[in-house]
C-alpha positions as CSV (number, residue, x, y, z in Angstrom):
1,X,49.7,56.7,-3.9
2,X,51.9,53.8,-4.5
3,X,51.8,50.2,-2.7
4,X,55.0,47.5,-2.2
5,X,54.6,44.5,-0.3
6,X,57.0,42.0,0.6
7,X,57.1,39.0,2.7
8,X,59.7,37.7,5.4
9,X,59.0,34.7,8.0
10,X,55.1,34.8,7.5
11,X,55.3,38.2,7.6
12,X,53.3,40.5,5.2
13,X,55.4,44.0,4.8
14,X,53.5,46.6,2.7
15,X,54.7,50.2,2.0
16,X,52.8,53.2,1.1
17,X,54.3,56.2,-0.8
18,X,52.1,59.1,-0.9
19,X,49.1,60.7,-0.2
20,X,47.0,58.0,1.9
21,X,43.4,60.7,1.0
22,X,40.6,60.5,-1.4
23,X,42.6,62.0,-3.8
24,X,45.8,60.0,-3.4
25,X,44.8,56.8,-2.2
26,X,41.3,55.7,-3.5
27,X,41.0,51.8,-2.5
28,X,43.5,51.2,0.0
29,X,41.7,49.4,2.0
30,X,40.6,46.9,-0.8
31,X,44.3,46.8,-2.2
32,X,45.6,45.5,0.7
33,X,43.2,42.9,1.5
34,X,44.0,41.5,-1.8
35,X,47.8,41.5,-0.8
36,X,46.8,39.9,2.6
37,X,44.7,37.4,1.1
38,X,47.2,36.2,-1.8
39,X,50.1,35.6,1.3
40,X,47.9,34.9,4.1
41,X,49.9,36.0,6.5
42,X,50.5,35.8,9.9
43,X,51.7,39.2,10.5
44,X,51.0,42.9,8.9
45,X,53.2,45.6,8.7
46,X,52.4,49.2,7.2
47,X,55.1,51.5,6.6
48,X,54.2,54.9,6.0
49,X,57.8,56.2,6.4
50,X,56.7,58.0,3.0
51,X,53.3,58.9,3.6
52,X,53.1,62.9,4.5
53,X,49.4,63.5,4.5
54,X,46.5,61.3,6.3
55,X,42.8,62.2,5.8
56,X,39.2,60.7,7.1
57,X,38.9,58.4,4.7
58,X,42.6,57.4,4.5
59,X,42.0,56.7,8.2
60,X,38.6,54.6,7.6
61,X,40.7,52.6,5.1
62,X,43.0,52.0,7.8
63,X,40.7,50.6,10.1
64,X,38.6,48.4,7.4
65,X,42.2,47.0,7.6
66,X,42.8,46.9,11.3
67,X,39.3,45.0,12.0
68,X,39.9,42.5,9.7
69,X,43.0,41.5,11.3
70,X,41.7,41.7,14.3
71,X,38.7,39.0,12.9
72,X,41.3,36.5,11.2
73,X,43.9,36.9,13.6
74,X,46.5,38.6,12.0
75,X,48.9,40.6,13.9
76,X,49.1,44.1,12.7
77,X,51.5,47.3,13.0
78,X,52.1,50.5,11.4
79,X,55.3,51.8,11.3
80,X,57.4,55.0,10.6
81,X,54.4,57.5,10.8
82,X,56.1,61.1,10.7
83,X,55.3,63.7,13.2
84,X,52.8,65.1,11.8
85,X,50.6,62.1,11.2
86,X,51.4,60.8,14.8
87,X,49.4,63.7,16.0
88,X,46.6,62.5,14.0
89,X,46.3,59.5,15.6
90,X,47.2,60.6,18.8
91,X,44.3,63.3,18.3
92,X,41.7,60.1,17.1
93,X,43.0,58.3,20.3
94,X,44.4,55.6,18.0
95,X,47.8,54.8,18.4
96,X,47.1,51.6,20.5
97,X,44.4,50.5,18.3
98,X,46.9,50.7,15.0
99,X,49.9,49.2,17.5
100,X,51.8,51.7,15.8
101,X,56.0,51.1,16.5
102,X,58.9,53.4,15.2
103,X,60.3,50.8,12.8
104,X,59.9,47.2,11.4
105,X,63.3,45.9,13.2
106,X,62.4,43.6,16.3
107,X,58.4,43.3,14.7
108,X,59.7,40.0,12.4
């Protein structure tokens, strides 16, 4: 798994290529609370436009991540989830909890 952030208008972007698993993805959670806390942003956006496979612990990462925007205040979206991992979060009743959006356009 591989992580690139950038920023626009107080906005934190970070995509994710790969695996977001235990095998793929090992602290994901901690990673991009480090990219959060170096920018400080206002806004979070994950695209996982790359990402083709989503496990339990990929998802617990993503909500470590989702609760502590919710506690500083940060807005937070995922964006361009395939298909396949739409179902997953659909299944985990989730997709309001993540906000999750088809693309970053209109989100900055």
């Amino acid at each position: 798994m591989e992580l690139s952030s950038r920023t626009q208008d107080n906005t934190l972007i970070i995509s994710i290529k790969g695996d977001v698993s235990a095998l793929g993805g090992l602290d994901l959670d901690k990673k991009i609370l480090k990219e959060i806390e170096a920018h400080r942003p206002k806004r979070l956006i994950v695209n996982m436009k790359d990402v083709d496979y989503l496990d339990s612990q990929g998802m617990g990462a993503l909500i470590i991540i989702r609760q502590f925007t919710i506690k500083n205040k940060i807005l937070f979206s995922l964006v361009g989830i395939n298909e396949r991992l739409r179902n997953i979060f659909e299944h985990a009743e989730m997709i309001d909890f993540f906000n999750i959006k088809d693309s970053e356009e209109n989100l900055i």
